[in-house]
Every structure is written in C-alpha cells, then in structure tokens.
C-alpha positions in Angstrom: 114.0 -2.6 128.3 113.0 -5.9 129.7 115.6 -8.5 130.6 113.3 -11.8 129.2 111.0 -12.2 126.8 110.0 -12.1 122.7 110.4 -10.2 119.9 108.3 -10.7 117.0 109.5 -9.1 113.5 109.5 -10.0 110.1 112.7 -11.1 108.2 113.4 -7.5 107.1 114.9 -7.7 111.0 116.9 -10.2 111.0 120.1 -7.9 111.6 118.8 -7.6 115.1 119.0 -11.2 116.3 122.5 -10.5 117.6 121.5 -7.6 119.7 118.1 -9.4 121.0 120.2 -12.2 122.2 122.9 -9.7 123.7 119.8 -8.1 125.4 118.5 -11.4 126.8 115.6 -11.6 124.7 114.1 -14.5 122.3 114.3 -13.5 118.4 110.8 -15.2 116.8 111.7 -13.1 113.3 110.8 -15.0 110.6 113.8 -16.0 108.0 115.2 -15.4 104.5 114.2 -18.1 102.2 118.1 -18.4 101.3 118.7 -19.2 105.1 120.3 -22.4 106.2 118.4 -23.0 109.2 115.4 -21.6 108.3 111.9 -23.3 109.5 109.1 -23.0 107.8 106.6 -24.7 110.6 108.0 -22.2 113.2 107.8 -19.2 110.4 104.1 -20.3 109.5 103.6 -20.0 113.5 105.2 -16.9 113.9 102.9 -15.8 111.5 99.7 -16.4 112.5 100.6 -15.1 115.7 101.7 -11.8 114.1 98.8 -11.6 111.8 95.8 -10.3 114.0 98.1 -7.3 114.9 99.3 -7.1 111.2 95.8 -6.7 110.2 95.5 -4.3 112.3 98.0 -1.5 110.8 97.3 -2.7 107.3 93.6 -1.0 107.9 95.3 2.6 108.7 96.5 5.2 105.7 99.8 5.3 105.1 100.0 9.1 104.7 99.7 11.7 107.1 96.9 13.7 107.4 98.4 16.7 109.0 101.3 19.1 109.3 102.9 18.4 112.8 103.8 15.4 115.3 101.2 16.1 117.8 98.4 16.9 115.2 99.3 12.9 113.2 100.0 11.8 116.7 96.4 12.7 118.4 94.7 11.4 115.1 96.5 8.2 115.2 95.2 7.7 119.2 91.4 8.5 117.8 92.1 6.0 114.8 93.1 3.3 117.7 90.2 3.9 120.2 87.8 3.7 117.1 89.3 0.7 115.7 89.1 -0.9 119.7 85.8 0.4 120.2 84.6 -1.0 117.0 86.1 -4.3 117.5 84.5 -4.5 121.3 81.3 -4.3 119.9 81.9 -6.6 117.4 83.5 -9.4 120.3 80.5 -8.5 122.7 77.8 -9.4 120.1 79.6 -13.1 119.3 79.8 -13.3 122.9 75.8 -12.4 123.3 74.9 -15.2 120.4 77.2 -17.7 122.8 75.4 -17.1 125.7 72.3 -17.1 124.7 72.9 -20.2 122.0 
C-alpha cells in the first residue's frame, strides 16, 4: 500500500478514517448528516469528483451471470474494455468537432 495519497469513499466508510490516517493516507469520505464537523462544500466536491466513476458501476448488472470466479471475472474485463472502447469513440468524435470547429 502506498505511504501518501487519497481515499475517496462514501459515508458508509467512515469507520476507516482512523486506519487511513494510521496508514498515512488522506480520508476525502463524505460524512453523516448527524456529524459535528461535517462540510457540505467539501462533501459536494467529493462528490463530483466521485461521480464520473460512480456512473460508471451504476451502468453494470448487479447479478452474476455465471457459476465461477473466473467465468464473472473474464466477463467483468469484457464489460470494461467495451464500456472504454465505447467511451473512446465517444471522446474522439467531440475531439474531431473541436478541431475541425
């Protein structure tokens, strides 16, 4: 594990602040409503940081496919590199209307 960085999770996480700090590591997990020193500017951030990645998973199925690790594992990988693939092309034809705009 790295000695420096962030970890981004939502507020079912917050048990782990202690051990990110113990581990050297920034906590950016978004708090409880019932918090005392919650902040909602820095939550709002966190956020929209979080969100293109969120977006992301929340386009998979839930439910495994298939009997086995490997067999849910290899069609998770395909799901990733189509998703990726699909998103390139989508990224190089803004890019295209840029250039030629």
């Amino acid at each position: 594990m790295t000695k420096q960085g962030l970890v981004f999770a939502d507020k079912g996480y917050i048990a782990i602040v202690a051990l990110c700090k113990a581990l050297g590591l920034d906590p950016m997990i978004i708090l409880k409503a019932n918090m005392k020193n919650k902040n909602r500017y820095l939550d709002k951030w966190i956020c929209g940081l979080r969100s293109p990645f969120e977006r992301t998973f929340s386009k998979q199925n839930k439910r495994a496919r298939y009997r086995g690790v490997v067999k849910n594992q290899g069609a998770e990988f395909m799901f990733a590199a189509a998703y990726n693939l699909r998103h390139a092309i989508v990224l190089d034809k803004e890019r295209r209307k840029l250039c030629v705009a």
